[in-house]
C-alpha positions in Angstrom: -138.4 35.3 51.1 -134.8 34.7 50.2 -135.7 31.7 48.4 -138.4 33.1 46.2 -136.3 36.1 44.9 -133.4 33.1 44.5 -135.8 31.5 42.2 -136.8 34.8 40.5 -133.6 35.7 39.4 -133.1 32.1 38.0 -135.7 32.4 35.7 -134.9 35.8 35.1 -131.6 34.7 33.9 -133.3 31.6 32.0 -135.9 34.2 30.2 -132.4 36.6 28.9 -131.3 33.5 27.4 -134.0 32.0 25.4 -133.2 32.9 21.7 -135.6 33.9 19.4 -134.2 32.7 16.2 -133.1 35.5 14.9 -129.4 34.3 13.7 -127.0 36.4 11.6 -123.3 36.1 10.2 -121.4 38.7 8.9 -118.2 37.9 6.3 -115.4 39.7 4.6 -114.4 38.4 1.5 -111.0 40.3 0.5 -110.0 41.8 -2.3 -107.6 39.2 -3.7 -110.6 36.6 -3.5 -112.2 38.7 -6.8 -109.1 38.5 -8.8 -109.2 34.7 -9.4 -112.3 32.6 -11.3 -112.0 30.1 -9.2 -114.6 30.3 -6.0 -113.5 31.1 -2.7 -115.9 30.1 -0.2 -116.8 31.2 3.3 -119.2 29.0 5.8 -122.2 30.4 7.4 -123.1 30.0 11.1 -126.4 28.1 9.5 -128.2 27.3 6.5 -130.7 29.7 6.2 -133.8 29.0 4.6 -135.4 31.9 4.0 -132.6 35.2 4.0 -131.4 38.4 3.9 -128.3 39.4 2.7 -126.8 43.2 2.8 -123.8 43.6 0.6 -121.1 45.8 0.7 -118.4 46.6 -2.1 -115.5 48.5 -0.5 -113.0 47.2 -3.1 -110.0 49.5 -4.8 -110.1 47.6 -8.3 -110.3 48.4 -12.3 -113.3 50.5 -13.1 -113.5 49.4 -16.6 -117.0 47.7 -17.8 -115.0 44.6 -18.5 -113.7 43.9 -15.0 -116.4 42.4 -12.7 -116.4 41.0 -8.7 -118.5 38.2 -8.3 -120.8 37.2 -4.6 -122.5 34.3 -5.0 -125.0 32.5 -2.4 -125.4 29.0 -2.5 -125.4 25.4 0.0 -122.3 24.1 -2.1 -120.0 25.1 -4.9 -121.9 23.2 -6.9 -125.4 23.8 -5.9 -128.3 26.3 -7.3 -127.1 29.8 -6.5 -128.2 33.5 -6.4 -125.0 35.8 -7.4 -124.3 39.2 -8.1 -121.6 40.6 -10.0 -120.5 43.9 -9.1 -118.8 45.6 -12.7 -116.3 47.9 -12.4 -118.1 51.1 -13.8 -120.7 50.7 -11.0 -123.2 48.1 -13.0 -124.8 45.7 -11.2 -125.8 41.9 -12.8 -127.9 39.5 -10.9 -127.8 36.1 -12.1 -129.3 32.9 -10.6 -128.6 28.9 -11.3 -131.4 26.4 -11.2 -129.1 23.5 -11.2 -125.7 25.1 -10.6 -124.3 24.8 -13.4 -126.4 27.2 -16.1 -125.9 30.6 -15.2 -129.0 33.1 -15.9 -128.7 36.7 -16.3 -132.5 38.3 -14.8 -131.6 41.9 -14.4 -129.5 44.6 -14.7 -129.3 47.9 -12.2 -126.4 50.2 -10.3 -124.9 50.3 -7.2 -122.5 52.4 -5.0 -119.1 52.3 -3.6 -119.8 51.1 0.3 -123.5 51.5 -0.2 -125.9 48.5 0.1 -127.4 46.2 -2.0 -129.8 44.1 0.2 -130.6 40.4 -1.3 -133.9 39.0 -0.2 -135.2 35.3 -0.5 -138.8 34.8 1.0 -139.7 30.7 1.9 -142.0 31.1 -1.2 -138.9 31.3 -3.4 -139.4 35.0 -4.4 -136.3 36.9 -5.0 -135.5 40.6 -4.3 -132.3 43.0 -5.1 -132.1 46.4 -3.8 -129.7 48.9 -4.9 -129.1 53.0 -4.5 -133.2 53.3 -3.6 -134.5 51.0 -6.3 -135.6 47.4 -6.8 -133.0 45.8 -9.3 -135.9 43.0 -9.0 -138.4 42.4 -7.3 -140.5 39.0 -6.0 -138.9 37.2 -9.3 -140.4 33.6 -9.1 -136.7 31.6 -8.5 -137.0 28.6 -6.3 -136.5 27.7 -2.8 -132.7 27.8 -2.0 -131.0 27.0 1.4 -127.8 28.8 1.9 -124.8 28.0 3.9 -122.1 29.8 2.5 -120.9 32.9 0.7 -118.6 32.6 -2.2 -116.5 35.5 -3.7 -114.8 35.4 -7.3 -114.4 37.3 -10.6 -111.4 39.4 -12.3 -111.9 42.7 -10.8 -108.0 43.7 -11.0 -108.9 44.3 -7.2 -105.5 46.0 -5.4 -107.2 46.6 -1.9 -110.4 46.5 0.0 -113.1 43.9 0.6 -116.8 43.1 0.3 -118.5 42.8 3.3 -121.9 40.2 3.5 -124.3 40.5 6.5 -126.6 37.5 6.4 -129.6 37.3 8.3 -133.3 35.3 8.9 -136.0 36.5 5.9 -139.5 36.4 6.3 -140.6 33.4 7.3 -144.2 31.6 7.4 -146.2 33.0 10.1 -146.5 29.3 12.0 -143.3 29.2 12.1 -142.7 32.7 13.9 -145.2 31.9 16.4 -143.3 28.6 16.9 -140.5 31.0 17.7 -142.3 32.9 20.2 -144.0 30.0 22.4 -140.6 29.8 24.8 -141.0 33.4 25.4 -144.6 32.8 26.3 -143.3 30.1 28.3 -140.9 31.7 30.5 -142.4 35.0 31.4 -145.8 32.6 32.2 -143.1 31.1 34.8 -142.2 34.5 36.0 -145.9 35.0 37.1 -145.9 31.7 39.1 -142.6 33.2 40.5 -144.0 36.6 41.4 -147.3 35.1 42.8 -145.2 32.8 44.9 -143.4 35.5 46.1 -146.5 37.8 46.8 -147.7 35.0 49.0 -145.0 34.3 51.6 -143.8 37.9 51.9 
């Protein structure tokens, strides 16, 4: 009897530990990062395929039109990129790169002091910006883009603060969440064996 709740447990402790996928990284770009053109870049955990990004601006900085705090997503400095750039009288510009190098304005919309402004980018290539209740865009045809890092630059005039960037897994193509689900499936299947095994020597 010992021995079957011994193994129990085990597989107990295996199921708690079987991820599901669901990976997220969270960076703070500071305020000093906006005040120079040149890109400062920060490393996800992953490249993400298919993403989510929730933006926060919570930098002290000029709040004229002409002053702007650019957060760009991308796999390289050099590679196609999603960016927005936050202007200093609360406009918001999205602009993407096919090729990183030709920068595209798309849309135009407002945001908020330490509200957010959610970035999606489906597997289909569809792109979504969110912003103080309304969709900045919405399922824009873009391209497929793998991320791995977030890059922060501009000349914002920034004296304090940051911009927070919490990255997550997007939608992805239904084979490929149940994919992520079959270990699941997997363990608590062995949990039954466990149970029954226990059932018949108690």
């Amino acid at each position: 009897m010992n021995k079957a709740v011994a193994v129990l447990i085990s597989l107990l402790m295996l199921a708690s530990a079987i991820p599901l996928g669901l990976c997220a990284k969270t960076i703070e770009i500071p305020y000093n990062a906006f005040n120079s053109l040149a890109l400062t870049s920060y490393a996800l955990d992953k490249s993400y395929e298919a993403w989510e990004a929730k933006v926060y601006y919570e930098l002290t900085a000029d709040t004229s039109h002409s002053k702007y705090a650019l957060v760009r997503f991308c796999s390289s400095d050099t590679s196609p990129y999603v960016e927005l750039s936050f202007l200093g009288d609360g406009v918001l510009a999205v602009y993407i790169s096919r090729d990183g190098s030709e920068n595209v304005w798309i849309a135009e919309g407002n945001y908020a002091k330490g509200e957010t402004v959610k970035v999606t980018l489906t597997s289909e290539g569809k792109l979504s910006v969110y912003s103080k209740g309304v969709y900045v865009v919405k399922d824009y045809s873009f391209q497929q883009l793998t991320i791995a890092q977030v890059s922060g630059h501009g000349d914002a005039s920034a004296t304090g603060g940051s911009v927070k960037v919490y990255v997550s897994e997007g939608m992805q193509p239904v084979i490929r969440i149940v994919y992520s689900f079959i270990p699941v499936v997997v363990a608590f299947a062995m949990l039954a064996v466990a149970l029954g095994f226990i059932k018949k020597f108690a």
